[in-house]
C-alpha positions as CSV (number, residue, x, y, z in Angstrom):
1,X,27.8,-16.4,3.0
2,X,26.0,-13.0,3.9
3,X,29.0,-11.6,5.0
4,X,31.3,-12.7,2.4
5,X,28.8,-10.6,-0.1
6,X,28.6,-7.9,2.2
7,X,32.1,-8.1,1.9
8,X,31.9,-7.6,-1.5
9,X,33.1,-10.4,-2.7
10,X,32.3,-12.2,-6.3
11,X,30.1,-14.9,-6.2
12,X,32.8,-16.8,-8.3
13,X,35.0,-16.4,-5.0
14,X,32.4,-17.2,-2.9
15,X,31.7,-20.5,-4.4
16,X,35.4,-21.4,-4.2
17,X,35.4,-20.6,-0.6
18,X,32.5,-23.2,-0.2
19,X,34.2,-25.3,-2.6
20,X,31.3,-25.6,-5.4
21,X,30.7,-24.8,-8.9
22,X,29.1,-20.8,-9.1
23,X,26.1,-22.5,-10.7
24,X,25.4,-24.6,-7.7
25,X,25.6,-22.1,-5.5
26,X,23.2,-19.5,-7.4
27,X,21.1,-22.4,-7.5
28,X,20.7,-23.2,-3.9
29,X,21.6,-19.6,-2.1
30,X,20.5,-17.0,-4.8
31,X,18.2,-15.3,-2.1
32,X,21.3,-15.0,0.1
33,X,23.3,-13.7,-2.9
34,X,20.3,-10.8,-3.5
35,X,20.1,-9.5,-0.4
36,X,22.9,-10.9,2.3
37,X,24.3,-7.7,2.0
38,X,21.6,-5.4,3.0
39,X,20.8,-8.3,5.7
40,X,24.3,-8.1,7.3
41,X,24.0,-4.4,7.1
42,X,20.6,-4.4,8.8
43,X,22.2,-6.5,11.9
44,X,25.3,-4.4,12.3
45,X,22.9,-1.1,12.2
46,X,20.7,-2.7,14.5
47,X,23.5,-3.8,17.5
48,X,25.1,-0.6,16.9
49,X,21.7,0.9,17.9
50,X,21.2,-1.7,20.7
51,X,24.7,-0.3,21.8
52,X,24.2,3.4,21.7
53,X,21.0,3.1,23.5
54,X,23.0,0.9,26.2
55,X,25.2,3.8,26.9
56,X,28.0,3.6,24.8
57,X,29.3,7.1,23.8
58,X,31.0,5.9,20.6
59,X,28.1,4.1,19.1
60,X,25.8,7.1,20.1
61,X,28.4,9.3,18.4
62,X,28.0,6.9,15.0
63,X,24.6,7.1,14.7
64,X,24.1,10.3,15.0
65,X,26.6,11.0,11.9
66,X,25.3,7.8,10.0
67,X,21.7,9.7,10.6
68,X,23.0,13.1,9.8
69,X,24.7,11.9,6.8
70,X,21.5,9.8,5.5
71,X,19.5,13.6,6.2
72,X,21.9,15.7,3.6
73,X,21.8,12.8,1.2
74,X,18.2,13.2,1.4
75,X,17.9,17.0,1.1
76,X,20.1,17.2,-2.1
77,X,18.5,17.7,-4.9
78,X,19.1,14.7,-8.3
79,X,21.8,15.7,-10.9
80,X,20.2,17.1,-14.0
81,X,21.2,14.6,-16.6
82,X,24.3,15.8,-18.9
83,X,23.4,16.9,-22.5
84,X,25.0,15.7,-25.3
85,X,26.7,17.8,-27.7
86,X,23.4,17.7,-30.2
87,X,20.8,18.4,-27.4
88,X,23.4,21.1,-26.0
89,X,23.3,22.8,-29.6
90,X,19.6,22.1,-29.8
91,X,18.9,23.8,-26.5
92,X,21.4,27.1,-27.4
93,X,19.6,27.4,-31.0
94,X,16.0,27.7,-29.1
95,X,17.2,30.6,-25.7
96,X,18.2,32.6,-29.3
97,X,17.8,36.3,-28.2
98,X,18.3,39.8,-29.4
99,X,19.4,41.1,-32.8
100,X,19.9,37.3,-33.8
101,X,17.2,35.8,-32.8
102,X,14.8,34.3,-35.6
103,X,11.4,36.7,-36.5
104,X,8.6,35.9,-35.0
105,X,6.0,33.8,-37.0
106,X,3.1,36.1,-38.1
107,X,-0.1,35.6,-36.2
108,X,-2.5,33.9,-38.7
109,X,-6.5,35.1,-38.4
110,X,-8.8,32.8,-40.0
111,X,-12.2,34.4,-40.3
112,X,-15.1,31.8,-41.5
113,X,-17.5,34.8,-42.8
């Protein structure tokens, strides 16, 4: 069942497979549903490391990429969220420089004498 989530398959077509109803399977296998996939992935990760550190060329070669790539994924820094069109305007209306750019308020002095 692992696998056939990993696979990314619905759990409506998983239950079909194991020829029940998707509420009895939720039921009895929701852990497996939750995190089959990142099990699955964990096991092939972990024989592809077993295998690299065996000898094989290939696998070595894979892991160094899968590690290189998980590096720059790391290093990049998040998105800044996309305005809308009112929070765009907002943000123009307040960077308002030069010969358009609203007076200054007047300083106020309050003297209590």
């Amino acid at each position: 069942m692992r696998v056939l989530k990993a696979g990314n398959m619905s759990n409506e077509a998983i239950a079909e497979v194991f020829g029940v109803s998707e509420p009895t399977l939720t039921r009895h296998f929701s852990l497996d549903l939750e995190i089959g996939a990142a099990k699955v992935t964990a096991e092939i990760l972990m024989a592809q490391y077993r295998s690299a550190m065996g000898g094989n060329v290939s696998a070595q070669n894979k892991m160094l990429e899968q590690v290189g790539a998980v590096r720059a994924r790391d290093k990049r820094a998040p998105a800044a969220p996309k305005l809308g069109k009112k929070e765009q305007q907002a943000l123009a209306a307040k960077n308002i420089g030069g010969k358009f750019a609203p007076p200054s308020p007047p300083k106020l002095v309050v003297s209590n004498d």
